[in-house]
Residue, then its C-alpha position, 0 to 999 in steps of 0.5 A: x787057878x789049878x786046884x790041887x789036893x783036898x784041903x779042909x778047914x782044919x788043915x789051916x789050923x797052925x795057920x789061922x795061930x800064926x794068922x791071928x797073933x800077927x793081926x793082933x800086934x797089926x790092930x795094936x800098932x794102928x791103934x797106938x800110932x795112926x793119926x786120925x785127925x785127917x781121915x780113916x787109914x785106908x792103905x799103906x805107904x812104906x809100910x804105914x797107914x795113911x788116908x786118902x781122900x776120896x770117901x771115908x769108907x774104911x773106918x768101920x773096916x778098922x774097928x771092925x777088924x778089932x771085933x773079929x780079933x776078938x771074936x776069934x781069940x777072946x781077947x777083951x782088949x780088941x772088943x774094948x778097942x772095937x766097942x770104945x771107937x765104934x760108939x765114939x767114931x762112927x756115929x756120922x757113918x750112920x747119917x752119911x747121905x753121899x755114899x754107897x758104903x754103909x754095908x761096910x762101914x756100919x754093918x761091919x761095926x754095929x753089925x758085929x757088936x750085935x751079932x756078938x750079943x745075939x751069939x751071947x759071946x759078950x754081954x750088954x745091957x738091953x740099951x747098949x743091944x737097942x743101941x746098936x740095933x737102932x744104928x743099923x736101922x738107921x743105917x739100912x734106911x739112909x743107904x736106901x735114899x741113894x735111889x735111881x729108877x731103871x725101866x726095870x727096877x732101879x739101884x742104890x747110886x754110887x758116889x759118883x751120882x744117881x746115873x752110876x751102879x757100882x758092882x761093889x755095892x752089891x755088898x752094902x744091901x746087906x746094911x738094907x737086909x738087915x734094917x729090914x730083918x730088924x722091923x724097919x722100913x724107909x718112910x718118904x714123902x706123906x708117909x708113904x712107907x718104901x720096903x727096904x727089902x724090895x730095894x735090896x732085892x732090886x739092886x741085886x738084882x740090877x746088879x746081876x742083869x748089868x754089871x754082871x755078864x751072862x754070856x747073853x751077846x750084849x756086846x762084843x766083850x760078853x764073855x760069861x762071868x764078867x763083870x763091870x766096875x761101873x754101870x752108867x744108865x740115862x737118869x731121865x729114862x732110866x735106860x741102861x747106856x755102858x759100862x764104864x770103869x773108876x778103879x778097873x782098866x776098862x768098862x770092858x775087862x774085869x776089874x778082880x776086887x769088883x769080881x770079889x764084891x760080886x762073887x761075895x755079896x751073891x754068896x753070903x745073901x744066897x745063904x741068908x734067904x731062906x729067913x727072909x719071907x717071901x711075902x716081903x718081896x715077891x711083888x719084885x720077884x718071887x723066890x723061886x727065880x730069885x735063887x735061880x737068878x743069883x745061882x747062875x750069876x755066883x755060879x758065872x762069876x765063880x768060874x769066870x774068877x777060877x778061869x782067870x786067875x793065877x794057879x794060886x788063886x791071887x789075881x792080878x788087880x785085872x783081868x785086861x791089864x794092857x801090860x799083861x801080855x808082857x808076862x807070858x803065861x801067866x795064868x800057868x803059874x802062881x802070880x809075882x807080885x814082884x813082876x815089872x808090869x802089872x800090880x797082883x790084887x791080893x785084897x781082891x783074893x781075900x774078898x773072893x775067898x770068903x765068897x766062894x766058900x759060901x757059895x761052895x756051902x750054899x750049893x752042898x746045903x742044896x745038894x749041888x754036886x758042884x759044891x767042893x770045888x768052890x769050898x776047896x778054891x776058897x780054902x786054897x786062896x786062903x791057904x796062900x794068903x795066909x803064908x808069905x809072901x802075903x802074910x807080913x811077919x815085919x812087926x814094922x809093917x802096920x798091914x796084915x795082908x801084902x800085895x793089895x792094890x787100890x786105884x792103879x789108874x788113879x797111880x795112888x799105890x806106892x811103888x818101893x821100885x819105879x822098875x817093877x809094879x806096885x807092891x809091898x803095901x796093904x789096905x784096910x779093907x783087904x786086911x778086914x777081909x782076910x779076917x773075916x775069911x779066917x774066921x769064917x774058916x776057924x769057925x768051920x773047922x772047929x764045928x762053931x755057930x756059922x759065921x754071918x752077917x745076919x746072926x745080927x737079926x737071929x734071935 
């Protein structure tokens, strides 16, 4: 990635306008013509949303994405679409005992509808507050049940079984975060009362010492920054075994959007950690080598993705794509999601984005002579997302963002050409999150209350 002139937040201005009028007809068009009756909308197809089954863990991105349209415009019909369907919809997310998602699904939904309340930006009576506040007390506590132990910690399983680590579900600690913030604990067998908290805290940081590389000489692919989709540990032990990839190529080249997951989740509880009390975790770790920790591996992954990425800052779905040799240089110019090779993972930008420029804040809050250059990365990615050929003007299209990629591997992502790569067709996570990532941006530029998940526990 080449960074070019200074930008700021107020430069995308004109923008975030067009952005969020077109994000609106996309959130209506949705709401008016998908078909939920055999699951969530989780990417498109010839421009129109369909499901796919695997697990439902898209759905709080949909309403969730209704609560950041109104959040940015003050157009109550997207807060009555996100509050009606979040009540309605996503009460069986909050018990669901068999995935790793409740950071996105739950947080994305209650969270939001509290922090709206706490930022006093709509009003609600003290049951409908309590409401929302109980779901994600409930939410962190389940999420926190998918537990294996390592020799050194331990980690929420994925949905693939208590031997897997998922880099993505360093994003759903903050279903755990917030449990914890709000008074609530897990109680297991004889009441024994398990610290949310304290597995937060080590998930992440199973996180950071497995799927995340350091550059350490663990293997002979242990190049800094890197990171693996999927770690695998012996579930009788709890010893650690290989990397292992579901959606990127390899257990040995980077899958971006696992990247993003990454890049994010460091940067948004990199910020939230002075709240926390110390006291709560630090039989884990204490807080001092806890920042040191989570600095160097946002640090690493920030510039493993900078390193990595076309000019523009829209990687391509991954790093070892074995058709990518094919392309030339392709590092040395914008990425073509047009080419005839290899898929570009427009989703994975929209993740990364929001997370450099947290970290980027972070770094300044701590006076880090290094802060701009993640700021300006992620108000650049943004920059291109938000302007074709990514942004979809096609009032036919029900997605928002262009070019995203689900499972390459798996061949699920529909390709208008058979000669040229997957394109064209948008995800329901990749447009949540460009939503996030513009709203973060418009608050910034306008000087607003900053944009966090945890404004949902501050008073």
């Amino acid at each position: 990635m080449i960074l070019q002139n200074a930008i700021s937040p107020s430069d995308l201005s004109a923008s975030l306008e067009e952005f969020w009028k077109l994000s609106g007809e996309k959130i209506v068009a949705i709401e008016k013509h998908f078909d939920p009756k055999n699951g969530a909308p989780v990417f498109t197809e010839k421009g129109k949303y369909v499901t796919r089954g695997w697990t439902e863990w898209t759905q709080g991105f949909q309403y969730g994405s209704a609560i950041l349209q109104f959040d940015a415009t003050g157009n109550e019909q997207f807060l009555d679409i996100g509050r009606k369907n979040t009540v309605e919809k996503m009460a069986p997310h909050l018990t669901h005992t068999g995935v790793h998602d409740h950071g996105f699904n739950n947080v994305s939904t209650y969270g939001n509808l509290l922090r709206l309340i706490r930022e006093k930006k709509i009003s609600a009576s003290q049951w409908e507050q309590d409401f929302y506040k109980l779901a994600l007390k409930i939410s962190g506590a389940v999420q926190a049940t998918r537990w294996s132990k390592t020799q050194d910690g331990g980690y929420i399983y994925s949905f693939n079984g208590p031997h897997s680590l998922f880099v993505d579900t360093i994003r759903s600690c903050r279903a755990l975060v917030v449990s914890h913030g709000l008074g609530h604990v897990l109680q297991g067998e004889n009441d024994k009362k398990i610290s949310l908290i304290q597995r937060a805290v080590q998930h992440i940081r199973s996180t950071m010492r497995y799927s995340i590389y350091m550059g350490n000489g663990r293997d002979s692919y242990d190049i800094s920054g890197r990171t693996a989709h999927e770690i695998i540990f012996n579930t009788n032990d709890g010893n650690y075994r290989c990397p292992n990839s579901q959606q990127g190529y390899t257990g040995f080249s980077t899958w971006t959007r696992g990247l993003a997951w990454a890049i994010c989740g460091l940067g948004e509880t990199l910020e939230i950690l002075d709240e926390l009390e110390e006291k709560d975790y630090e039989e884990i770790i204490s807080k001092e080598d806890f920042i040191l920790e989570m600095k160097q591996a946002a640090i690493a992954t920030a510039n493993f993705y900078l390193e990595n990425t076309p000019t523009d800052g829209i990687p391509y779905w991954d790093t070892g794509a074995p058709n990518l040799y094919k392309m030339g240089d392709y590092l040395n110019r914008p990425a073509e999601p047009y080419n005839s090779y290899e898929p570009v993972d427009s989703s994975a930008a929209c993740i990364a984005a929001q997370g450099l420029i947290r970290i980027g804040n972070w770094l300044k809050l701590n006076g880090e002579a290094e802060w701009e250059t993640y700021v300006q990365a992620g108000l650049q990615v943004a920059r291109a997302l938000f302007q074709k050929p990514y942004l979809s003007h096609d009032p036919e299209h029900q997605g928002l963002i262009l070019h995203s990629i689900y499972h390459q591997p798996n061949g699920w992502d529909y390709k208008p050409n058979p000669n040229q790569a997957a394109h064209g067709e948008s995800s329901m996570w990749g447009d949540y999150h460009a939503r996030e990532l513009a709203l973060l941006i418009q608050r910034m530029a306008k000087g607003e209350n900053y944009y966090s998940f945890y404004n949902c526990v501050r008073p």
